[in-house]
C-alpha positions as CSV (number, residue, x, y, z in Angstrom):
1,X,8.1,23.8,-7.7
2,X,11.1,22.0,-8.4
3,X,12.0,21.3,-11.7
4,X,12.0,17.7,-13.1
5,X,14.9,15.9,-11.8
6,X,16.6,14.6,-14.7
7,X,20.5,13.4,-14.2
8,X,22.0,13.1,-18.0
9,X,26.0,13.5,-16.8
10,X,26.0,10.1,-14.0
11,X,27.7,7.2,-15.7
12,X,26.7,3.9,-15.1
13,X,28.5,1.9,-17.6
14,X,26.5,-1.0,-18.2
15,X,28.0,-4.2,-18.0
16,X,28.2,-6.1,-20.9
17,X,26.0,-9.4,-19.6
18,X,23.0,-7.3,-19.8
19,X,23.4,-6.8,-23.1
20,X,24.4,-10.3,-24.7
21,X,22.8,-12.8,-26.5
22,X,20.2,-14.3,-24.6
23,X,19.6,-15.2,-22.0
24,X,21.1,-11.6,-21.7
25,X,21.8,-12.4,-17.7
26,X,22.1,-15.1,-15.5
27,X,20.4,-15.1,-12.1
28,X,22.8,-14.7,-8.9
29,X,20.6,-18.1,-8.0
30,X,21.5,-20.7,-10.3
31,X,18.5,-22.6,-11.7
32,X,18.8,-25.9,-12.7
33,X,21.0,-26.5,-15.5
34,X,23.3,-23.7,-15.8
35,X,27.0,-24.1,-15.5
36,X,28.9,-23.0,-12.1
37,X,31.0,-20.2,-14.2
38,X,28.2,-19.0,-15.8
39,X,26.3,-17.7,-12.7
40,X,29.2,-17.0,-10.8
41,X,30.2,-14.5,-13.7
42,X,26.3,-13.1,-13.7
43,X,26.5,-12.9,-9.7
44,X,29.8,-10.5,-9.9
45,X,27.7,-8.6,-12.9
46,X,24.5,-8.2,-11.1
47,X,26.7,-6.8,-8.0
48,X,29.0,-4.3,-10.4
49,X,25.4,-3.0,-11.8
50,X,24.3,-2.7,-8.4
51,X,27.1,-0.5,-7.1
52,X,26.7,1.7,-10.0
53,X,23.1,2.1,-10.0
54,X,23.6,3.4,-6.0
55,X,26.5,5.9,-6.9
56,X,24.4,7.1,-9.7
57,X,21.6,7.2,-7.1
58,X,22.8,7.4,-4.0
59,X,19.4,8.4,-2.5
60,X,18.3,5.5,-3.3
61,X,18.4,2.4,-0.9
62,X,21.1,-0.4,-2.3
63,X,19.4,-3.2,-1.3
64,X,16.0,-2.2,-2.9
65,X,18.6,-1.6,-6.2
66,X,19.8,-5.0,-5.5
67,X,16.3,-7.0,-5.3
68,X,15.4,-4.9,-8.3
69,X,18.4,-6.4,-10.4
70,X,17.9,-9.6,-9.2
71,X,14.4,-9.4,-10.2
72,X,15.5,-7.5,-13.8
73,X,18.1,-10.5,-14.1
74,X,15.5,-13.2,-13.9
75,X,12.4,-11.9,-15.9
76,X,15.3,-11.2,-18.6
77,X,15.4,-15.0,-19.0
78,X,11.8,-15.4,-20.2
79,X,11.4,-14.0,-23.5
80,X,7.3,-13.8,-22.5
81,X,8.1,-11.3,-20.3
82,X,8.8,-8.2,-23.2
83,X,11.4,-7.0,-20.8
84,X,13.8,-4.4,-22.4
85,X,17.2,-4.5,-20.5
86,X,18.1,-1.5,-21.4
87,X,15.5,0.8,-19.2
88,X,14.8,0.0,-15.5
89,X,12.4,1.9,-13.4
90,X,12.4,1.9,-9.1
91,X,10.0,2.4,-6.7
92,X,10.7,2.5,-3.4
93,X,7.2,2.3,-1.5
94,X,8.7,2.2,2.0
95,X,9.7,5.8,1.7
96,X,7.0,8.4,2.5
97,X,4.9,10.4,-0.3
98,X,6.8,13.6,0.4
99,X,10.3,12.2,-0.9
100,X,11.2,11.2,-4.2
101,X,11.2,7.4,-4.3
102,X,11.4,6.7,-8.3
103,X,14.3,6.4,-10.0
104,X,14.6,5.9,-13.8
105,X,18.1,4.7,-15.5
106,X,19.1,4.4,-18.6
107,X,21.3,1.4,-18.6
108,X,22.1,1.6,-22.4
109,X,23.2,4.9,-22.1
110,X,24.5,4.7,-18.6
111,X,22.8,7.7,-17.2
112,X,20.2,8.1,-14.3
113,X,17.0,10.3,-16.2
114,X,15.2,10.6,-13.3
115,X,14.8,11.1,-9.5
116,X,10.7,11.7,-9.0
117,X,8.0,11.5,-6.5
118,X,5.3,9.2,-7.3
119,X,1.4,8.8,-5.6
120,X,0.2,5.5,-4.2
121,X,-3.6,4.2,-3.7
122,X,-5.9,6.2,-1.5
123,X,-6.5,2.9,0.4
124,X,-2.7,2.0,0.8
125,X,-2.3,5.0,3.2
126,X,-2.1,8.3,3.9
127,X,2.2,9.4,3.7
128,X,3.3,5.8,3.7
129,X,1.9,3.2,1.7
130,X,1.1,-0.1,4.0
131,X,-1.2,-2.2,2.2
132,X,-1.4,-3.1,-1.2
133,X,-3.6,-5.0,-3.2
134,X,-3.8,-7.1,-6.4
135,X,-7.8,-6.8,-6.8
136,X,-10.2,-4.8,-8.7
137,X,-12.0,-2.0,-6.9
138,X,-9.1,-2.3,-3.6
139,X,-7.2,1.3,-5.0
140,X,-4.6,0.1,-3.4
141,X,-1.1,-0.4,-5.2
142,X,0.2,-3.1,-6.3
143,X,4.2,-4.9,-5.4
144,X,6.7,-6.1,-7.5
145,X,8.0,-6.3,-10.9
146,X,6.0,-4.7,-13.8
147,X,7.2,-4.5,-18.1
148,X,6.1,-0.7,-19.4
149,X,4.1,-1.6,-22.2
150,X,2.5,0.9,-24.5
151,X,1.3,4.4,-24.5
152,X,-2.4,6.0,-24.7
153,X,-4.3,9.3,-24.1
154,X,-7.2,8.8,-21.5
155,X,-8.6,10.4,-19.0
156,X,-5.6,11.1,-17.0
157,X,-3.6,12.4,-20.3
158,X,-0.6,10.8,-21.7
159,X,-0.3,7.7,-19.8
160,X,1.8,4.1,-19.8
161,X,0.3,1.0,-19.6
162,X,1.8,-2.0,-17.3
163,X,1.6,-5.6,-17.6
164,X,1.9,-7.1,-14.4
165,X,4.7,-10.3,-13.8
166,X,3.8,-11.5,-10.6
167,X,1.1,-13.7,-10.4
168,X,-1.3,-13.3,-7.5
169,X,0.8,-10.1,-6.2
170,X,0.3,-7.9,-9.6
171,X,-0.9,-9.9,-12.4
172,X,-3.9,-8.2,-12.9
173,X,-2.9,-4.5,-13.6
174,X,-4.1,-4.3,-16.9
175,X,-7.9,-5.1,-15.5
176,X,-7.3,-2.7,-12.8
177,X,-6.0,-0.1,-15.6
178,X,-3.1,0.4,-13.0
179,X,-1.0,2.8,-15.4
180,X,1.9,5.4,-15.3
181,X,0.5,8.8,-15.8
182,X,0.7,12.8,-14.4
183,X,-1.7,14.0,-12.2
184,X,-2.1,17.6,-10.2
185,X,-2.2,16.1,-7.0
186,X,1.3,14.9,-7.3
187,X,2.7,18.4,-5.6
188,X,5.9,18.7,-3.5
189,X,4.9,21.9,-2.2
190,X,1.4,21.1,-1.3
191,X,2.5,17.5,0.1
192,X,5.0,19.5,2.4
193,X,1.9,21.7,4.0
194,X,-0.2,18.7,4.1
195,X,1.7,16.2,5.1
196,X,1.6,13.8,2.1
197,X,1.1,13.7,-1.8
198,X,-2.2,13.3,-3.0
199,X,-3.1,9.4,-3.6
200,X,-4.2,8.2,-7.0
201,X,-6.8,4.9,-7.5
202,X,-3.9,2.9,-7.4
203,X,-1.7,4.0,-10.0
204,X,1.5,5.4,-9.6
205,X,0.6,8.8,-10.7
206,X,3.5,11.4,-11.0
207,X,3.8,15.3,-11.6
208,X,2.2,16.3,-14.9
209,X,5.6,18.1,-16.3
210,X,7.6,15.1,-15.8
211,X,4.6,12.5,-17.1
212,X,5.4,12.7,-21.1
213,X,9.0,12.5,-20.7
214,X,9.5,10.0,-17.7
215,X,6.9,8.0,-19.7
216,X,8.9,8.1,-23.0
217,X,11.8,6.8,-21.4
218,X,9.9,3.7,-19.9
219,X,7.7,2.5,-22.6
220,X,7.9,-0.2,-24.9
221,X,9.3,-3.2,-22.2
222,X,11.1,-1.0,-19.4
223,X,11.4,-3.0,-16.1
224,X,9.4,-1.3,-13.3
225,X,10.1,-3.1,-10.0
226,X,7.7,-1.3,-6.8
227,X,9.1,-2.5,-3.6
228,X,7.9,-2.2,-0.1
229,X,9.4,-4.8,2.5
230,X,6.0,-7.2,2.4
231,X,6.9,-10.9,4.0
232,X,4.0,-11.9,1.8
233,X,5.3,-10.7,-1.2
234,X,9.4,-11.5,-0.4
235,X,8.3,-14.8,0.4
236,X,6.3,-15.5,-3.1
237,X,8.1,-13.8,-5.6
238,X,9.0,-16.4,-8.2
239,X,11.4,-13.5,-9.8
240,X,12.9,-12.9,-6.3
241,X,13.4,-16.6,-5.8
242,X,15.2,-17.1,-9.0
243,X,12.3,-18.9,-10.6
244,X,13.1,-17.7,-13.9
245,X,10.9,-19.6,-15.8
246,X,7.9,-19.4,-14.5
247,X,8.2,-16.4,-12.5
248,X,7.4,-14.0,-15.8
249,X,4.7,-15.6,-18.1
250,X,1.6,-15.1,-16.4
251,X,0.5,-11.8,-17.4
252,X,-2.7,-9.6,-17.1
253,X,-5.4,-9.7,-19.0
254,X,-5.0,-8.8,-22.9
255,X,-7.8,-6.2,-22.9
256,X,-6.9,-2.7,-22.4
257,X,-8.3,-2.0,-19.8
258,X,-10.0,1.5,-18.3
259,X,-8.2,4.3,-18.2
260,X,-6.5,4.5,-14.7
261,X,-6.8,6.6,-11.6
């Protein structure tokens, strides 16, 4: 078994936008109302982050980074959102089980924490995920662009809550109880004889050494953006699209939901 892959010496060196008064970041699409200058100076910030985030990762796929920036840069403009700016989580579902595919930064500190393998539903597919779902009872996983919420102890262990900010594509995590949490079945070694990780009920489960601190780093308003290239999805993100205003308010439901899977 590997040990966790956590990268503490990998500067990113934020850039100050990020960071500043709100809104903290500007959109590289300018909505309606913003000043030339001011999204021109947000577009060149967005693309510095990017370029950092891929030399601190550079397994990771830029343009994934990039949508997940974009995405970052818009829900930051909605203060309904509870998006911290300084944490941002990847997933990269159009990899296969066996490699890792999320990547967790610290943008604050400028360090990449971790490079991990994480599960997808049993009914998105077997090594690569294909479907993915936004209903109850489909455990299947949901796309796009998620805010780490709080932490609990269930029946899967230490595990993160998500509130979905997509709505119709994710909005319903919290019903589904689709959370962060460790799970035995998320085994290099085992996926490499058998072809793939084992899958979760939809959650994106990860190895149970890395679940307490990969968690830690993400909770309390991390970003989590999943990708996979779905038109359906591309198409209708509002955070994608630069709909900043509306693309981040609709969340899941406010009960707590079950505890996962």
């Amino acid at each position: 078994m590997k040990s966790p892959r956590l990268r503490a010496g990998r500067r990113l060196a934020l850039f100050p936008l990020l960071l500043a008064a709100a809104p903290p970041v500007v959109p590289a699409t300018r909505p309606e109302g913003v000043p030339p200058v001011e999204a021109a100076d947000a577009a060149v910030a967005e693309a510095d982050l990017v370029r950092r985030l891929a030399e601190a990762a550079p397994a990771a796929d830029h343009q994934v980074l990039a949508l997940a920036v974009r995405a970052m840069s818009c829900a930051l403009r909605d203060p309904q959102a509870g998006v911290d700016p300084r944490r941002l989580g990847v997933i990269d579902y159009s990899r296969p089980s066996t490699e890792p595919r999320l990547w967790v930064f610290d943008l604050a500190g400028g360090r990449l924490l971790f490079e991990e393998w994480v599960a997808h539903g049993r009914n998105s597919g077997d090594n690569l995920a294909r479907r993915f779902s936004n209903a109850d009872g489909s455990h299947m996983t949901s796309l796009g662009a998620f805010a780490a919420q709080e932490t609990y102890v269930g029946g899967n262990g230490y595990s993160l809550r998500l509130r979905g900010l997509e709505p119709g594509f994710n909005d319903r995590a919290r019903e589904r109880a689709i959370v962060i949490h460790g799970a035995p079945y998320v085994d290099p070694v085992a996926a490499r004889l058998q072809g793939r990780l084992g899958r979760s009920l939809g959650c994106p489960a990860v190895r149970p050494q890395v679940a307490r601190p990969l968690i830690d780093s993400l909770r309390g308003g991390a970003f989590v953006f999943a990708y996979y290239p779905d038109p359906d999805w591309l198409r209708g993100s509002r955070l994608l699209a630069g709909d900043c205003a509306g693309g981040a308010t609709v969340a899941s439901g406010a009960a707590a939901g079950g505890h996962g899977g």
